[in-house]
BAKOL-618000 format. One line per 3 residues: number of its first residue (from 1); their letters; for each residue x, y, z of C-alpha. Coordinates in nm, 2 decimals, padded with zeros to 4 digits. Layout:
BAKOL-618000
NUM> a> X:Y:Z | ...
END
This chain:
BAKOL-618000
1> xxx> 02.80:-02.08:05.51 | 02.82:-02.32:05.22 | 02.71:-02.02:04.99
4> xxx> 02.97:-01.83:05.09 | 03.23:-02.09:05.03 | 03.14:-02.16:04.65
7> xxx> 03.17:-01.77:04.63 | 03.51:-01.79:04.74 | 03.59:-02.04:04.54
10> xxx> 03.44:-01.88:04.24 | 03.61:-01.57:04.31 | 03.97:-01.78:04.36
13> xxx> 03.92:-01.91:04.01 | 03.88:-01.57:03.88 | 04.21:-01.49:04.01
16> xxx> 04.34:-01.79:03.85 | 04.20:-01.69:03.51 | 04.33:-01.35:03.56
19> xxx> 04.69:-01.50:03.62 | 04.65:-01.76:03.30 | 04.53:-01.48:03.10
22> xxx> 04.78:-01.26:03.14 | 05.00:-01.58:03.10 | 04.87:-01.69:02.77
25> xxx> 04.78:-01.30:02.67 | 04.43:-01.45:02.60 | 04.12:-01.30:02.77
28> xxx> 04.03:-01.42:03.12 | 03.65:-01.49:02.97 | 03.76:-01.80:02.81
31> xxx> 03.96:-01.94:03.21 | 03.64:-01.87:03.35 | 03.44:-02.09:03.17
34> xxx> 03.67:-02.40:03.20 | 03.74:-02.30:03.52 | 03.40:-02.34:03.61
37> xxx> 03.37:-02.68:03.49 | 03.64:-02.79:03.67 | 03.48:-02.68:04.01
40> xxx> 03.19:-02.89:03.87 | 03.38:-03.21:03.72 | 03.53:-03.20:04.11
43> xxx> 03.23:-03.16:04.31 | 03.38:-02.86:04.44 | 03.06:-02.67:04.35
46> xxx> 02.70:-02.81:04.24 | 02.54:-02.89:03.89 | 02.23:-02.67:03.97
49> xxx> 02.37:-02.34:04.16 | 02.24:-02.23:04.44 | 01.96:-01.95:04.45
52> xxx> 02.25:-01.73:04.61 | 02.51:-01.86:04.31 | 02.27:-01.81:04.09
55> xxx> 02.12:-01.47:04.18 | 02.45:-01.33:04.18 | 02.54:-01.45:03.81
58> xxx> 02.18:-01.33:03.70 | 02.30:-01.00:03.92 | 02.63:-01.00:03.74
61> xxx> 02.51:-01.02:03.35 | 02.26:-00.74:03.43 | 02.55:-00.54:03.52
64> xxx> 02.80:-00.66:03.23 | 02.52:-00.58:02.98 | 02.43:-00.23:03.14
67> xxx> 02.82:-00.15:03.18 | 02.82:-00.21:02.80 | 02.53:-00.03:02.70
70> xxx> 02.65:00.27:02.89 | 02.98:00.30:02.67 | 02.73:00.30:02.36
73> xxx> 02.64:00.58:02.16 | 02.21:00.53:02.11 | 02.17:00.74:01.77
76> xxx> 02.50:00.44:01.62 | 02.29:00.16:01.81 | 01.96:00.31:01.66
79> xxx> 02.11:00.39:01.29 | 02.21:00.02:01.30 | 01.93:-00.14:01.33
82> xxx> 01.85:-00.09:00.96 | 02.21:-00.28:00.86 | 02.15:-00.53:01.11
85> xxx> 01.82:-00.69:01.04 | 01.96:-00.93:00.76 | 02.24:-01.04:01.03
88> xxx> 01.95:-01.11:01.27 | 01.80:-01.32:00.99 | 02.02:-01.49:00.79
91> xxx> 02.24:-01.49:01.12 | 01.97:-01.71:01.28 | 01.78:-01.90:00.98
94> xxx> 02.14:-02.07:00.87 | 02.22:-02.23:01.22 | 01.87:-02.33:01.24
97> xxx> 01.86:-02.52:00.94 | 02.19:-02.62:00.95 | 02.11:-02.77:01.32
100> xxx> 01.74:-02.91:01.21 | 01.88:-03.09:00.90 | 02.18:-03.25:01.14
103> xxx> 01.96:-03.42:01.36 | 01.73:-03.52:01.12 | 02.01:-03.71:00.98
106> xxx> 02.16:-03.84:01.32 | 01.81:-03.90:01.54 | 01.57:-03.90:01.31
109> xxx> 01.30:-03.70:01.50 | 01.11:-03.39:01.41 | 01.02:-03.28:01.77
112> xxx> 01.44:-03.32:01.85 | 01.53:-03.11:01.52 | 01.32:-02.84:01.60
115> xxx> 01.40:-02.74:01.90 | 01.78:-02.85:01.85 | 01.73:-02.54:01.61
118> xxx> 01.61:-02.34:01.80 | 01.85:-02.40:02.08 | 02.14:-02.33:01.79
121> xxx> 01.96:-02.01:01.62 | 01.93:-01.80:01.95 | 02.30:-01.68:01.96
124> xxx> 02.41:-01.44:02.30 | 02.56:-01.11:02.28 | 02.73:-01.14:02.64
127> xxx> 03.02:-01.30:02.57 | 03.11:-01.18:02.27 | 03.04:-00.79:02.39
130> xxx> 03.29:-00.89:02.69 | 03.52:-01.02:02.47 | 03.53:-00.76:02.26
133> xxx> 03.57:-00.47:02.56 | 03.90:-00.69:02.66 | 04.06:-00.66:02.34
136> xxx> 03.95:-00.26:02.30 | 03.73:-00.34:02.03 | 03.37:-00.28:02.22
139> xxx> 03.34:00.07:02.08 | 03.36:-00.07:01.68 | 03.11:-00.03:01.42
142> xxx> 03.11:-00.43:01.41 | 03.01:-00.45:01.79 | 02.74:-00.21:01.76
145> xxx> 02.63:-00.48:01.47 | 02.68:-00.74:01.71 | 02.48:-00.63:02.00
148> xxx> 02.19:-00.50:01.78 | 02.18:-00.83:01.54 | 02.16:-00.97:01.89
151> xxx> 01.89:-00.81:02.03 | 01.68:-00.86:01.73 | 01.75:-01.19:01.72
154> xxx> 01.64:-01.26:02.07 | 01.35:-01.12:02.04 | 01.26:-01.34:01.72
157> xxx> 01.38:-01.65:01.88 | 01.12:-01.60:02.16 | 00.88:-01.56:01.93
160> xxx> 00.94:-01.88:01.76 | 00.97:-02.04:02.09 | 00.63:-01.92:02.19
163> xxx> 00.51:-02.09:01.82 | 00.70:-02.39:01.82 | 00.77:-02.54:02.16
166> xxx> 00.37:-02.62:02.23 | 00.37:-02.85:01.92 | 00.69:-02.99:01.99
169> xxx> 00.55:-03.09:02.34 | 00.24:-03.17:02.28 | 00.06:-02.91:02.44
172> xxx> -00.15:-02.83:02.14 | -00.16:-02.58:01.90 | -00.05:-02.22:01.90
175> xxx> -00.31:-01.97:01.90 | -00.31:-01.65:01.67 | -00.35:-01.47:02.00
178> xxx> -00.07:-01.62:02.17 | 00.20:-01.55:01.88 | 00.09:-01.16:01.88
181> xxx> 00.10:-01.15:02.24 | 00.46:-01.25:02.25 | 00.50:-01.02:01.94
184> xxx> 00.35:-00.69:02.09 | 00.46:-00.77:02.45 | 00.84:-00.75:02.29
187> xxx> 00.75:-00.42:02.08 | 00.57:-00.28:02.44 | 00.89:-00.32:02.57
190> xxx> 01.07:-00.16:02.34 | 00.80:00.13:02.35 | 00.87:00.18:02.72
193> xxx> 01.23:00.24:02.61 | 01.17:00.48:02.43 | 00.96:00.69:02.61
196> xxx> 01.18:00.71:02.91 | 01.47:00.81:02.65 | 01.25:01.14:02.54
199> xxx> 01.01:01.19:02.80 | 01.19:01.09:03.16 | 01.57:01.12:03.12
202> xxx> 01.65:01.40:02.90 | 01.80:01.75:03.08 | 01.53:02.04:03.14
205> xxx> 01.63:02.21:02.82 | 01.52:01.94:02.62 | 01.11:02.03:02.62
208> xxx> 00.97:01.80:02.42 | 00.64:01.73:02.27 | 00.50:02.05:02.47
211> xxx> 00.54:01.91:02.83 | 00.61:02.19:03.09 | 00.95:02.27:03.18
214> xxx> 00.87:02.18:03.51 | 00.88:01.83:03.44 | 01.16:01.76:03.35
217> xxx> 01.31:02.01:03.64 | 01.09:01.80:03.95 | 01.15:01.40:03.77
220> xxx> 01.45:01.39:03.49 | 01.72:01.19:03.52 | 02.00:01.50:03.57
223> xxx> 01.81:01.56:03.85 | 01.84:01.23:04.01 | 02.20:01.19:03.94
226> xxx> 02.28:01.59:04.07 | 02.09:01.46:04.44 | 02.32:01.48:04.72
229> xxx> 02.61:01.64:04.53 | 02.59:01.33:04.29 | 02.67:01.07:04.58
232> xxx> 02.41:00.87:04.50 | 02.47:00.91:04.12 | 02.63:00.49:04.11
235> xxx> 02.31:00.37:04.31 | 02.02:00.57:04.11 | 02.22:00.44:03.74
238> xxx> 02.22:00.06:03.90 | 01.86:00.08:04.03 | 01.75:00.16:03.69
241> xxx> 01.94:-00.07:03.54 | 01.79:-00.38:03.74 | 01.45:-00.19:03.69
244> xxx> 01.48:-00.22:03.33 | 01.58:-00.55:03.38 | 01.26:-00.64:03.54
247> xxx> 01.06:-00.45:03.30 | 01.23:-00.67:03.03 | 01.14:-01.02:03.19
250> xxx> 00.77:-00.85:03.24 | 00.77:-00.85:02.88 | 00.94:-01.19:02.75
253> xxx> 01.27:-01.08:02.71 | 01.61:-01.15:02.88 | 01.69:-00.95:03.17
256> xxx> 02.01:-00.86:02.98 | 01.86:-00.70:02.72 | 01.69:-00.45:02.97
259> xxx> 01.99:-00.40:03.11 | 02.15:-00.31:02.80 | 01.91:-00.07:02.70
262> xxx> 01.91:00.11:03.00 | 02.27:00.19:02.99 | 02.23:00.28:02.58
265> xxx> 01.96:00.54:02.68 | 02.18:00.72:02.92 | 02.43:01.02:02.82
268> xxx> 02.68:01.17:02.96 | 02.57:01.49:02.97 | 02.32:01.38:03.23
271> xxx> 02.64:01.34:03.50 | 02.75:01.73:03.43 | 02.58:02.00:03.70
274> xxx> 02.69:02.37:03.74 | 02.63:02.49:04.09 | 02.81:02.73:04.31
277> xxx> 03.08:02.58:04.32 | 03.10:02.55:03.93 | 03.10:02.24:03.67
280> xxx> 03.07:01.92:03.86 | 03.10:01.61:03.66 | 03.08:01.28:03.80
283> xxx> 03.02:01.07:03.48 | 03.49:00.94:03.52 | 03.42:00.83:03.85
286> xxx> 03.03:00.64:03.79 | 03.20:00.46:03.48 | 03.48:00.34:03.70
289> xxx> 03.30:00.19:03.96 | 03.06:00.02:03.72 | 03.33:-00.10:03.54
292> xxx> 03.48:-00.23:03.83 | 03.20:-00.40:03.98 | 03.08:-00.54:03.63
295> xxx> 03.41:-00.66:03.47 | 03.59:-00.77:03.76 | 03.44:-00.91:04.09
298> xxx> 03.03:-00.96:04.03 | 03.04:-01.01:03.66 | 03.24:-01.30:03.62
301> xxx> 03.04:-01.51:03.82 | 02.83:-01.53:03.52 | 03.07:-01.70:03.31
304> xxx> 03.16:-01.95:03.55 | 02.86:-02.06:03.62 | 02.79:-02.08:03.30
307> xxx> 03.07:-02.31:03.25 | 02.96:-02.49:03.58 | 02.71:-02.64:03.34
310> xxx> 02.95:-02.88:03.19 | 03.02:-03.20:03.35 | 03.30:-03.34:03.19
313> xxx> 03.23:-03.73:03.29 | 03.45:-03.98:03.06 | 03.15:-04.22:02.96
316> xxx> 02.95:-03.92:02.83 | 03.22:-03.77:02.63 | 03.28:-04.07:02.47
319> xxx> 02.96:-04.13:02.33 | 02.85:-03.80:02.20 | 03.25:-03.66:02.08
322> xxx> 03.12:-03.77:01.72 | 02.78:-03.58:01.70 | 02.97:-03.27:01.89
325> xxx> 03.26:-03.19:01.65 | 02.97:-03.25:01.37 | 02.74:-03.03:01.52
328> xxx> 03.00:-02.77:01.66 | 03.20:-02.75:01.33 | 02.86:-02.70:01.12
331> xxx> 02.72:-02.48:01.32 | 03.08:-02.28:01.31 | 03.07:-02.29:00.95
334> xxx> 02.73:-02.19:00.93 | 02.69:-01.86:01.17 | 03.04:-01.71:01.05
337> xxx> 02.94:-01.77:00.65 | 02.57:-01.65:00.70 | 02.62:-01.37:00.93
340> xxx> 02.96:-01.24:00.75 | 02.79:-01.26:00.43 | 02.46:-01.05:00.58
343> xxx> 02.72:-00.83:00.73 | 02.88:-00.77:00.40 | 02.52:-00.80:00.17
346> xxx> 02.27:-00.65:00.34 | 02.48:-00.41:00.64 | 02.71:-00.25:00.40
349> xxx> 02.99:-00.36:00.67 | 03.36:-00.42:00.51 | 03.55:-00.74:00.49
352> xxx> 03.71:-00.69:00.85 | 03.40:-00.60:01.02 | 03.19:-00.85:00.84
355> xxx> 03.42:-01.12:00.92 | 03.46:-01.00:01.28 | 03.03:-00.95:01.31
358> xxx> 03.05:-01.34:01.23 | 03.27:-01.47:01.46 | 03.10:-01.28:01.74
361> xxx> 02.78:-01.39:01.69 | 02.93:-01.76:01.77 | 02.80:-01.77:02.15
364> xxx> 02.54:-01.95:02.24 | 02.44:-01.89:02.63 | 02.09:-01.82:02.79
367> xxx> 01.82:-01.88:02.53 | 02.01:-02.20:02.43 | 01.98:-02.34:02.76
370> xxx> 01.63:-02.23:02.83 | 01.52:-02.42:02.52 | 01.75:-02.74:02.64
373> xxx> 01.58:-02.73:02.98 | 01.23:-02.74:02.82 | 01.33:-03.02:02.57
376> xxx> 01.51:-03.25:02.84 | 01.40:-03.15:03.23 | 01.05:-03.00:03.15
379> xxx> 00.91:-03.24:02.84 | 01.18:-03.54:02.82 | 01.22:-03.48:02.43
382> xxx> 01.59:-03.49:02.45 | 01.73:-03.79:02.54 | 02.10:-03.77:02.68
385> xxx> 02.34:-03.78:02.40 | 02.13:-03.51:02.22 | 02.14:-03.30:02.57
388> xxx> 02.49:-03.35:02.64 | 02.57:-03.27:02.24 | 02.42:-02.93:02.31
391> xxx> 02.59:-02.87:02.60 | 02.91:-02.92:02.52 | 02.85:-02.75:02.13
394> xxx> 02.76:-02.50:02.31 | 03.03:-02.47:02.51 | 03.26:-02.53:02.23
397> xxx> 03.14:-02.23:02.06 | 03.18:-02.02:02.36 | 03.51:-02.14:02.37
400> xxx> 03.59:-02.06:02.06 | 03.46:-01.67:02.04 | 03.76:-01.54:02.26
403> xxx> 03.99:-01.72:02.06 | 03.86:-01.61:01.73 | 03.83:-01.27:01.78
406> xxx> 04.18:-01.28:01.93 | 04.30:-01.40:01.63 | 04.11:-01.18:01.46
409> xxx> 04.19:-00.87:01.62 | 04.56:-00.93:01.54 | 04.51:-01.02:01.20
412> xxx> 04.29:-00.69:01.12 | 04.56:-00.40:01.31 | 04.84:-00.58:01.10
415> xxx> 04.63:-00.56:00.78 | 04.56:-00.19:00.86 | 04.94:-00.13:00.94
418> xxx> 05.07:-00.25:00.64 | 04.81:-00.10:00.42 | 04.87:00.28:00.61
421> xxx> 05.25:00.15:00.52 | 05.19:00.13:00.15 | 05.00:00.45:00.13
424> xxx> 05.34:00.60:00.31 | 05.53:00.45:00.04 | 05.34:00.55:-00.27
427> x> 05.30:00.87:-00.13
END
C-alpha cells in the first residue's frame, strides 16, 4: 500500500498547486515542482521513486506530449523544421560552451566540462509546451518553433552523447560505426513516422503511391477509430501513442518524442464517420478526455517527480549557492540570447516570438538528468558540488520558464493592444 499512499500524496499536492495557482494567477506547473521537493526535503516520499511512481510519471509525459502533438497541425510542424534548425544549433552550441568554459574555470577538469555541457545543451520541450497550453499560447507560431527546435535538438544531443560520454569515461574510443548507428537509428525513426502518416492512417480516399483501395478500407486508422460506434476511439489513439513511444526508445530517442509525433500525425478528419444514422464525429469528446487525463490527474505526476529530485538539505545549499547562480544566470543569459537571436536570424520569427522561442527553450528535464546519472551514479566523474550544481540549475531554469513566459505573455497582448490602438487612432 505504500505506492498508493505517495500517489495520494502526490495527487494532494496537485490540489494544492491548483489552489496556489489560481491564488497567485501563475500556472500550477511551477507548485508542482516545489511541491515535489517538499515531499522529498520531508521524507514524505523517496529520492529514487518507486517503479509504480515512476511508471506513472514516465506514463504521464507520454500522455502530455501526445495531448500536445494532437492539437498540432503536421504540415506547420513540418514547414518549420526549415526555420528551426539554426534554433536547434545555436540554441544548443551556446549553453554548451557557455557551461564547458564555466567549469573549466571553477573545477578545472575536461571530463567534468564536457559532460556539464552536455547536460546544459539538451534543453526539454515538456515543460515549456505545458506551459505554454496554460497561458493559451500552445497553438503559436513560436511553440511550433519550440517543440521542433526541441526535437531536433534531442536528437543531436544523443548523438553527441553516444560520441562523447565513452571518452569521458574511459571506455575507449567511439567508433565510426557507433556514431552512424545512433545517427540512422534516429533518422529510422523518424522514417517509421512517416510511413504510418501516408501509408497506415490516412482515410480510404487518400490512395497513395498505387496501393489498393482495400487497404486502407481493412487497416486505416478511420477504421479503427469508427469500431464499435467509435467507443473505443480514446483507447485505440492512447495505444498508439505508448506504441510510438516504444518505437521511439527502440530507436534512441525519448519516449516523449514518440509520443509527440504520434499525436502530430493524427487529423481530425480521421474521428468523422457517416453511417445510417448520419455524420458522427467523436474527435470533441476524444480531445476532452485526453486532455483531462493528460493535464490534470496522470500528467502532473511528472512534474512532481521531477521536482522530487531536489533535496533541499542546508549544508549542500550552502556550498554550491555560488557556482549555481553563476551557472544558472549564464546559462539564462546564454539560451534566451542564442536561441532569440536564431529565432530572429535564421527562422524569420518576429521580436515577440523570437523572444518568447528563447525563454521556452530554458528547461532542462530528462536528457539533463540522464547525462548527470552517467557522470555521478554510473562513472563517479561528478563529484557532489558539481552534481548538486546541476540539480538545482536545473531546477532553477525550470522554475524560471513559467514565470518568464508569464511575464512574457502579458507583456506581448499589451504591446499588440496598444499598437491595434494606434492604428485606430491614425486611422
Amino acid at each position: 500500500m505504500q505506492d498508493f499512499n505517495y500517489l495520494a500524496l502526490i495527487w494532494s499536492s496537485v490540489f494544492v498547486s491548483y489552489y496556489l495557482a489560481n491564488k497567485t494567477h501563475l500556472t500550477p506547473l511551477l507548485f508542482y515542482l516545489v511541491m515535489g521537493s517538499i515531499l522529498v526535503t520531508f521524507g514524505l516520499v523517496p529520492v529514487k521513486a518507486t517503479p509504480f511512481i515512476a511508471g506513472f510519471s514516465e506514463f504521464g509525459i507520454i500522455l502530455i506530449m501526445f495531448a500536445l502533438g494532437f492539437e498540432e497541425n503536421p504540415t506547420v510542424f513540418i514547414r518549420n523544421i526549415k526555420r528551426t534548425w539554426g534554433i536547434a544549433l545555436f540554441g544548443a552550441l551556446g549553453p554548451f560552451l557557455a557551461s564547458y568554459f564555466f567549469s573549466i574555470f571553477f573545477w578545472h577538469d575536461i571530463n567534468i566540462a564536457i559532460l556539464v555541457g552536455l547536460a546544459m545543451a539538451a534543453t526539454t520541450v515538456s515543460l515549456s509546451m505545458a506551459v505554454l497550453k496554460h497561458e493559451n499560447l500552445h497553438l503559436t507560431k513560436a511553440a511550433t518553433g519550440i517543440m521542433t527546435a526541441a526535437v531536433l535538438d534531442n536528437a543531436a544531443s544523443l548523438v553527441f552523447v553516444a560520441i562523447l560520454v565513452p571518452l569521458v569515461s574511459g571506455q575507449g574510443e567511439p567508433t565510426i560505426a557507433g556514431i552512424l548507428l545512433t545517427t540512422s537509428k534516429a533518422l529510422l525513426f523518424f522514417g517509421v513516422v512517416i510511413i504510418f502518416a501516408l501509408w497506415v492512417f490516412p482515410r480510404p480516399e487518400s490512395h497513395l503511391f498505387g496501393w489498393r483501395r482495400s487497404l486502407f478500407n481493412c487497416f486505416g486508422l478511420h477504421n479503427l477509430l469508427a469500431f464499435s460506434d467509435g467507443k473505443v476511439s480514446t483507447l485505440a489513439i492512447l495505444t498508439i501513442a505508448v506504441i510510438f513511444a516504444i518505437i521511439a526508445h527502440y530507436f534512441g530517442l525519448h519516449p516523449a518524442v514518440g509520443a509527440y509525433m504520434a499525436g502530430l500525425i493524427m487529423r481530425k478528419e480521421y474521428f468523422y464517420r457517416v453511417d445510417k444514422r448520419g455524420t458522427v464525429n467523436t474527435y470533441k469528446k476524444t480531445r476532452q478526455i485526453i486532455d483531462d487525463v493528460a493535464f490534470v490527474w496522470i500528467g502532473p505526476i511528472f512534474f512532481v517527480n521531477l521536482g522530487a529530485k531536489i533535496v533541499l538539505d542546508g549544508d549542500i545549499l550552502l556550498s554550491i549557492i555560488d557556482t549555481t547562480l553563476v551557472l544558472t544566470l549564464i546559462i539564462m543569459i546564454t539560451q534566451i540570447l542564442s536561441a532569440g537571436l536564431a529565432a530572429r536570424f535564421t527562422g524569420n520569427f518576429d521580436y515577440k516570438e523570437s523572444v518568447m522561442i528563447g525563454f521556452g527553450m530554458l528547461g532542462r528535464a530528462e536528457l539533463t538528468f540522464v547525462v548527470m546519472d552517467i557522470g555521478y551514479v554510473h562513472n563517479s566523474i561528478f563529484t557532489t558540488e558539481v552534481f548538486y550544481t546541476l540539480m538545482f540549475t536545473a531546477f532553477a531554469l525550470n522554475i524560471s520558464v513559467p514565470l518568464f513566459i508569464k511575464f512574457w505573455h502579458h507583456y506581448y497582448f499589451r504591446e499588440k493592444k496598444n499598437f491595434s490602438k494606434n492604428n485606430n487612432t491614425d486611422d
